[in-house]
Backbone and ligand atoms as CSV (ligand in chain L), in Angstrom:
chain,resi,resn,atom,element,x,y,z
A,1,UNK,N,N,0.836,-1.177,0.000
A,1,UNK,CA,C,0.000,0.000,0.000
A,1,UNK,C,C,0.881,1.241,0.000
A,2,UNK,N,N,0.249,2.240,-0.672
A,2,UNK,CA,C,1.176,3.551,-0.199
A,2,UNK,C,C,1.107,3.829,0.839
A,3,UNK,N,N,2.493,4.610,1.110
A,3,UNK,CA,C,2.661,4.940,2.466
A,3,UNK,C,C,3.746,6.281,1.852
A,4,UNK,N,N,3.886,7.152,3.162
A,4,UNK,CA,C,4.637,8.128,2.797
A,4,UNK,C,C,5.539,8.061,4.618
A,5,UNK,N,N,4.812,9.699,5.012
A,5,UNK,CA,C,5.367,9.827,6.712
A,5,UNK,C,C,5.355,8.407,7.721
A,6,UNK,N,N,4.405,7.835,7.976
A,6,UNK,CA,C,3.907,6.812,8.575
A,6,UNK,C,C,4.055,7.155,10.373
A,7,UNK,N,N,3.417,8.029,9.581
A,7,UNK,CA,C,2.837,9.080,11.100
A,7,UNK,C,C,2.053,9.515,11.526
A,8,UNK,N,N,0.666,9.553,10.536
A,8,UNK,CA,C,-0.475,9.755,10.238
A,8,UNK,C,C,-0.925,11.743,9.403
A,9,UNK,N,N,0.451,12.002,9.203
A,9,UNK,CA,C,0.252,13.433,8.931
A,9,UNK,C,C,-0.184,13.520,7.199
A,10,UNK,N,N,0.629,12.459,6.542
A,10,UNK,CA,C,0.859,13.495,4.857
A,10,UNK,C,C,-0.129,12.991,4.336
A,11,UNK,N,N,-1.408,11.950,4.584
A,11,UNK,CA,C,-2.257,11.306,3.909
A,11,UNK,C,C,-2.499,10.480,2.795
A,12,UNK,N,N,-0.798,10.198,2.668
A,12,UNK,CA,C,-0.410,9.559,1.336
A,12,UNK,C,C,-0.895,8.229,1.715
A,13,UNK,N,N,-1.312,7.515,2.766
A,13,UNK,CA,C,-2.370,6.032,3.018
A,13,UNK,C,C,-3.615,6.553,2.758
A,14,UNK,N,N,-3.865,6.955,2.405
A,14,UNK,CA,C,-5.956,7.526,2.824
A,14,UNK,C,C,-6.018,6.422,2.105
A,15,UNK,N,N,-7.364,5.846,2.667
A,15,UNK,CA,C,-7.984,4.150,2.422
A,15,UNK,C,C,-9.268,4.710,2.627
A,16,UNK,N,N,-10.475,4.567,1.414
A,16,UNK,CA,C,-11.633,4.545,2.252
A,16,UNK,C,C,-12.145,3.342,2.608
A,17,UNK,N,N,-12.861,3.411,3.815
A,17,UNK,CA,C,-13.305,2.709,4.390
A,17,UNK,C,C,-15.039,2.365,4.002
A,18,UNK,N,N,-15.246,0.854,3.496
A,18,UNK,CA,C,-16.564,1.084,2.794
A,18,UNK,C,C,-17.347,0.421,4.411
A,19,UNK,N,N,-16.865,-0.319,4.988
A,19,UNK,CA,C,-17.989,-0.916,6.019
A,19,UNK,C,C,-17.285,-0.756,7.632
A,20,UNK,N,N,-17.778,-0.462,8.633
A,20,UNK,CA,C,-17.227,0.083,9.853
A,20,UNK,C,C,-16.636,0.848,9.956
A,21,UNK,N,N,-15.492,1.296,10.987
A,21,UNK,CA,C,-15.055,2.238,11.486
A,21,UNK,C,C,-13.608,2.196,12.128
A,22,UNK,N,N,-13.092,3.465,12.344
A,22,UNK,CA,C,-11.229,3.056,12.899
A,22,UNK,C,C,-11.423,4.085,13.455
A,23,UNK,N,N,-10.112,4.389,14.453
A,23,UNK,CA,C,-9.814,5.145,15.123
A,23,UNK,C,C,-8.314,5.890,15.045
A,24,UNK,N,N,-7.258,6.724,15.048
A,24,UNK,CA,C,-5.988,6.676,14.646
A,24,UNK,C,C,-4.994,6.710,15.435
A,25,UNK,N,N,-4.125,6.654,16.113
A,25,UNK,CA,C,-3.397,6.191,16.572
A,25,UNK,C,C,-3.084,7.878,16.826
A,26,UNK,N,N,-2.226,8.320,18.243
A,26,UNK,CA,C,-1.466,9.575,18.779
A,26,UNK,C,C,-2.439,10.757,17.829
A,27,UNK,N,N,-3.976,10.577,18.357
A,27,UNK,CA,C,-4.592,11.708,17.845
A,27,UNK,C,C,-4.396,12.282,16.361
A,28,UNK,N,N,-4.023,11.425,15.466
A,28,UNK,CA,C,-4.312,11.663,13.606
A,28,UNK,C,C,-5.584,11.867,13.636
A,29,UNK,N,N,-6.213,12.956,12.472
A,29,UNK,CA,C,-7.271,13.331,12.061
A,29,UNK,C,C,-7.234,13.063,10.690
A,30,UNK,N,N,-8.209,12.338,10.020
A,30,UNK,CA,C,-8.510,12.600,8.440
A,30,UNK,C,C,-8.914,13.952,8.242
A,31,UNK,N,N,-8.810,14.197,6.523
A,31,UNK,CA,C,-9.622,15.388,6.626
A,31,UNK,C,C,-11.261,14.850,5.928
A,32,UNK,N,N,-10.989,13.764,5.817
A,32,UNK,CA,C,-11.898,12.944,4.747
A,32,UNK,C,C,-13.374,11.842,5.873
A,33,UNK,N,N,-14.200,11.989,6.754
A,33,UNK,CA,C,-14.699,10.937,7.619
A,33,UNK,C,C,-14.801,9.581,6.992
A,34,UNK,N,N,-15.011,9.422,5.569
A,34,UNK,CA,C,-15.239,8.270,4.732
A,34,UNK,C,C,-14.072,7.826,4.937
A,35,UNK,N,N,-12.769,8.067,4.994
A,35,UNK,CA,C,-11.345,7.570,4.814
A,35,UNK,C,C,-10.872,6.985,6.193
A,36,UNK,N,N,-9.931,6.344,5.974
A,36,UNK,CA,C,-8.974,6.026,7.251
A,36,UNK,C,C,-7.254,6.132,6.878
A,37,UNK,N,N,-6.746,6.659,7.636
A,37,UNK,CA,C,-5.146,6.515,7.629
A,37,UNK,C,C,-4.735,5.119,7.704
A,38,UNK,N,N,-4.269,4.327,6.919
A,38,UNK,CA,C,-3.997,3.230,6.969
A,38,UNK,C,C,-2.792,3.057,8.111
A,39,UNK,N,N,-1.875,3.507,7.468
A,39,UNK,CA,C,-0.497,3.914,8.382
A,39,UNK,C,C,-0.784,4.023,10.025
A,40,UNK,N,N,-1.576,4.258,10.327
A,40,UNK,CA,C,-1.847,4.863,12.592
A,40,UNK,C,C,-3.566,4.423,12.637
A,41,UNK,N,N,-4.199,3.680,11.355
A,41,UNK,CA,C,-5.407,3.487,11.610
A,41,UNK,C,C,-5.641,2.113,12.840
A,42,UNK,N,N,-6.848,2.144,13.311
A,42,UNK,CA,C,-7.413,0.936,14.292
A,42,UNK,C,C,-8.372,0.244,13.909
A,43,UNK,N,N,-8.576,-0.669,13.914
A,43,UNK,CA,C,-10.207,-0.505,13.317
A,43,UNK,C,C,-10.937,-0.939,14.903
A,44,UNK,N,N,-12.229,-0.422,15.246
A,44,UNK,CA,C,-12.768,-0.377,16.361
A,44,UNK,C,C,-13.881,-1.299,15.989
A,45,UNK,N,N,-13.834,-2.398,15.196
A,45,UNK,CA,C,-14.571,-3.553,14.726
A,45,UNK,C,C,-14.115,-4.201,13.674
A,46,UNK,N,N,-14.753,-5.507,13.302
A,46,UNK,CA,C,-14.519,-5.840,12.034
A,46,UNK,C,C,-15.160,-4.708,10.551
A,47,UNK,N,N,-14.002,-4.314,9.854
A,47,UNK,CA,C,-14.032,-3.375,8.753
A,47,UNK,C,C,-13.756,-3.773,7.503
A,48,UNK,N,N,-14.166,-3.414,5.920
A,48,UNK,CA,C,-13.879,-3.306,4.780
A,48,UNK,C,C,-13.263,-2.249,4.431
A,49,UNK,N,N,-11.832,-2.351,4.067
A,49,UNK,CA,C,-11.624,-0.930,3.197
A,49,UNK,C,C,-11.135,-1.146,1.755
A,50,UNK,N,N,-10.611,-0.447,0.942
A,50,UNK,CA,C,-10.701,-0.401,-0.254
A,50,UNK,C,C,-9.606,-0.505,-0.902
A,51,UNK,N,N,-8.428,-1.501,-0.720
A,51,UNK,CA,C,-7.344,-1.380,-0.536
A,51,UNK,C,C,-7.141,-2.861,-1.468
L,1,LIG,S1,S,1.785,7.529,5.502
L,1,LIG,FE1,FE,1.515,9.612,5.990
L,1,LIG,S2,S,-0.421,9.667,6.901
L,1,LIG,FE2,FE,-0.094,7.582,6.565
């Protein structure tokens, strides 16, 4: 997968996420709610993303 920082800052992982939900790791924000940071993402259930 792409990856860039792997820090959750440059968004070069954005993954959308088609089914459930994540959380990110040391307070990362998407700017996207559909998306997840792959790189610092959690998933807070079983999830689909698009990857
Ligand atoms: S690799 Fe930079 S935010 Fe994920």
């Amino acid at each position: 997968m792409p990856s860039g920082c792997r820090v959750g800052q440059c968004e070069s992982c954005s993954t959308k996420v088609i089914k459930g939900s994540t959380t990110h790791l040391n307070g990362a924000e998407h700017s996207d709610e559909g998306c997840c940071l792959t790189c610092v993402a959690i998933p807070t259930g079983d999830i689909i993303i698009d990857a």
